[in-house]
C-alpha positions as CSV (number, residue, x, y, z in Angstrom):
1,X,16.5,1.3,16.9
2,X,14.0,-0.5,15.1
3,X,11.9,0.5,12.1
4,X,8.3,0.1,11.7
5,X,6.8,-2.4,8.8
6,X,7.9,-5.8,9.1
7,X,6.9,-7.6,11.9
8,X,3.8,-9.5,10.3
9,X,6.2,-11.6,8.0
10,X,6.3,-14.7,9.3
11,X,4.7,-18.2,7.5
12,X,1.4,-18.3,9.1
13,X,2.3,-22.0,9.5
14,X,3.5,-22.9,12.5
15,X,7.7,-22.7,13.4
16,X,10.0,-21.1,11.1
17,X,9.1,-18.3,9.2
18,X,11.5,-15.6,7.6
19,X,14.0,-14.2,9.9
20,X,13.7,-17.2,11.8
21,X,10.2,-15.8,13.4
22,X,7.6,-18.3,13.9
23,X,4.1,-17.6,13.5
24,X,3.4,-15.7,16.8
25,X,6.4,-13.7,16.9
26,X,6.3,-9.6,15.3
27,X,10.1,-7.9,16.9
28,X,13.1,-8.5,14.7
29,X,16.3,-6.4,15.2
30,X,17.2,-3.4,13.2
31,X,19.9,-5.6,11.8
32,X,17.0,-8.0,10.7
33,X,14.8,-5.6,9.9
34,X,17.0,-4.0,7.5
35,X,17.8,-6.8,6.0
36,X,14.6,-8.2,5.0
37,X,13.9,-4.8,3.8
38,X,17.0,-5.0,1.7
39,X,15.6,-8.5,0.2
40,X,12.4,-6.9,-0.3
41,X,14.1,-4.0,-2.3
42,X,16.3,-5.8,-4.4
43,X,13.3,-8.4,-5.3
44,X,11.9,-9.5,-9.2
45,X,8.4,-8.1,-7.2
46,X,9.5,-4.9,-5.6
47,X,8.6,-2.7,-8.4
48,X,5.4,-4.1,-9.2
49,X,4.5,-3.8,-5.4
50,X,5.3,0.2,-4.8
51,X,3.2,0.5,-8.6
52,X,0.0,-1.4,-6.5
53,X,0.9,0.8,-3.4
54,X,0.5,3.9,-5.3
55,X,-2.3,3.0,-7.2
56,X,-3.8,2.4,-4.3
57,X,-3.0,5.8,-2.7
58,X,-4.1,7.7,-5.6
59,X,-7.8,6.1,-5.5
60,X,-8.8,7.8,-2.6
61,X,-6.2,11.2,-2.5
62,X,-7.2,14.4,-3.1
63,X,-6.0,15.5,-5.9
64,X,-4.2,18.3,-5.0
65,X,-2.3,16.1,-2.7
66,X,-0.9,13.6,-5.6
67,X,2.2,15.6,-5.5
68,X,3.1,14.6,-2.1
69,X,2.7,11.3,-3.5
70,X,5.4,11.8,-6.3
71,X,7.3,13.5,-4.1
72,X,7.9,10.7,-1.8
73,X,8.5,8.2,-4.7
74,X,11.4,10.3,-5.7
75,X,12.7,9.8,-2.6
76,X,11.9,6.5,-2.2
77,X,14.7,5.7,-4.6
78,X,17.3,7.1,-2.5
79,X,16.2,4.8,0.1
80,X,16.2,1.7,-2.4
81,X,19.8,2.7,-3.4
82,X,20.4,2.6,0.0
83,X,19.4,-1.0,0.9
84,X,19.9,-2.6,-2.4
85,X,23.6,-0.8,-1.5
86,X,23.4,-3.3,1.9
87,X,21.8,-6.4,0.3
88,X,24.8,-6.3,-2.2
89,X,27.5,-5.6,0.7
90,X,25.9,-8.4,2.7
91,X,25.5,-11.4,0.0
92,X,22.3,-13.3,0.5
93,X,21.4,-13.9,4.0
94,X,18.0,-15.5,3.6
95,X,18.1,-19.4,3.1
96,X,16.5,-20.9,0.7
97,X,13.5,-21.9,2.4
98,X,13.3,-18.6,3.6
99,X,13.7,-17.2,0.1
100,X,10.8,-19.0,-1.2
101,X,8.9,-17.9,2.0
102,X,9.8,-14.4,0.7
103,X,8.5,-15.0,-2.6
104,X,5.4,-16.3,-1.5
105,X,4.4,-13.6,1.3
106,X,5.6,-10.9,-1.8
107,X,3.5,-12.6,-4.1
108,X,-0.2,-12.6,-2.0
109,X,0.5,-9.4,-1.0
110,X,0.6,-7.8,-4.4
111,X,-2.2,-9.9,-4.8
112,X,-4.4,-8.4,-1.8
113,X,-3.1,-4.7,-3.0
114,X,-4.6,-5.2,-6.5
115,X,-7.9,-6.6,-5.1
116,X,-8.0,-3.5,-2.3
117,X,-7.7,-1.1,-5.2
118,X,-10.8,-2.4,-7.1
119,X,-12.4,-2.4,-3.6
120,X,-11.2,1.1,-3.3
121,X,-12.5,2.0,-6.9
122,X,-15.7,0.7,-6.0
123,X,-15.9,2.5,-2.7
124,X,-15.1,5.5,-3.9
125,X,-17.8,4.8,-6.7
126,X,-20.6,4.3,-4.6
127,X,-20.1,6.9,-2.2
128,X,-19.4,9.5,-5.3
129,X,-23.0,8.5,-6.3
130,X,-24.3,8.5,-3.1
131,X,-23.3,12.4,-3.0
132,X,-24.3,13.3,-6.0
133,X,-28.0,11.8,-5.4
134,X,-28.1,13.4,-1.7
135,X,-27.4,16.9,-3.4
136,X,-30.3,16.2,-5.7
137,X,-32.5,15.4,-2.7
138,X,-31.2,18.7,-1.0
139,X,-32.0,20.8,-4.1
140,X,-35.5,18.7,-4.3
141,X,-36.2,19.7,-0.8
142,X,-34.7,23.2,-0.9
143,X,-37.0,24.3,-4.7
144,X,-40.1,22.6,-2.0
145,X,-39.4,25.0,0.6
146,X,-38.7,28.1,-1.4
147,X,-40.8,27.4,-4.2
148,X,-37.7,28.7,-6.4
149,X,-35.9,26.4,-9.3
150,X,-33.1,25.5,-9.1
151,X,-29.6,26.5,-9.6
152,X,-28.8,26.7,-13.1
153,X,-26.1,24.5,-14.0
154,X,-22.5,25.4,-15.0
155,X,-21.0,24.1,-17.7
C-alpha cells in the first residue's frame, strides 16, 4: 500500500534524484515512501516546516475550525514518534548525495511555504477589503432605494 505525499521529490535535474527517482519518475514503494518520510521526520528542518504548514492553514481557516488544526498537530506527534522510531531502527539509508538532495528540496520548500503565507496574508487582505467596501456599496444603494439611513452601528 502506498501513501500519498512524496512522489514530487526527485532533483529536477536530470538522473538521480532521492530514492533513486530521476526527474520524471513520481511511484516509490511503501518501503520507500516511509522511509523518506522517516528522513523527513527526523530532519534539523522538520519542525520549522509543520510551524510554515500551519501558519499557512491558519491564514485562511475559519476560526472556529483552528481546533481541528491543533487537534491534528497533537496527533501528528504520534506519527513522528512512529517514523523517527523507523529512521532509528533502520540507520541511514539515504546516501550522501541523496542527503544533500534532501536538504536542498527541504530547504526551498520552507522557502516557497513562507512566501505562500505572505501571499495568503495578502489575499486574504484584499478580499477582506473588497467585502467590506461591497457592503458599503450595498448599504449606499439600499438608503437610495428606501430613502432610510442606515443601520446604526454596533459597537
Amino acid at each position: 500500500m502506498q501513501e500519498p505525499g512524496l512522489g514530487m521529490m526527485s532533483s529536477g535535474g536530470g538522473s538521480g534524484g532521492i530514492g533513486g527517482l530521476s526527474s520524471g519518475e513520481v511511484s516509490v514503494s511503501g518501503e520507500q515512501n516511509r522511509q523518506l518520510k522517516a528522513e523527513i521526520a527526523v530532519h534539523p528542518l522538520y519542525e520549522q516546516l509543520l510551524a510554515a504548514h500551519v501558519s499557512c492553514l491558519r491564514v485562511a481557516t475559519p476560526i472556529d475550525q483552528l481546533p481541528l488544526i491543533d487537534a491534528q498537530l497533537a496527533q501528528s506527534h504520534n506519527l513522528l514518534r512512529s517514523y523517527a522510531s523507523q529512521h532509528h531502527q533502520h540507520g541511514h539509508s539515504l546516501s550522501p548525495h541523496e542527503r544533500q538532495e534532501l536538504d536542498n528540496f527541504l530547504a526551498q520548500y520552507l522557502i516557497v511555504l513562507c512566501t505562500f503565507k505572505e501571499q495568503l496574508q495578502q489575499h486574504v487582505r484584499v478580499h477582506a477589503i473588497e467585502a467590506v467596501m461591497a457592503c458599503r456599496e450595498i448599504e449606499n444603494n439600499l438608503q437610495a432605494l428606501t430613502g432610510l439611513s442606515p443601520l446604526p452601528k454596533l459597537s
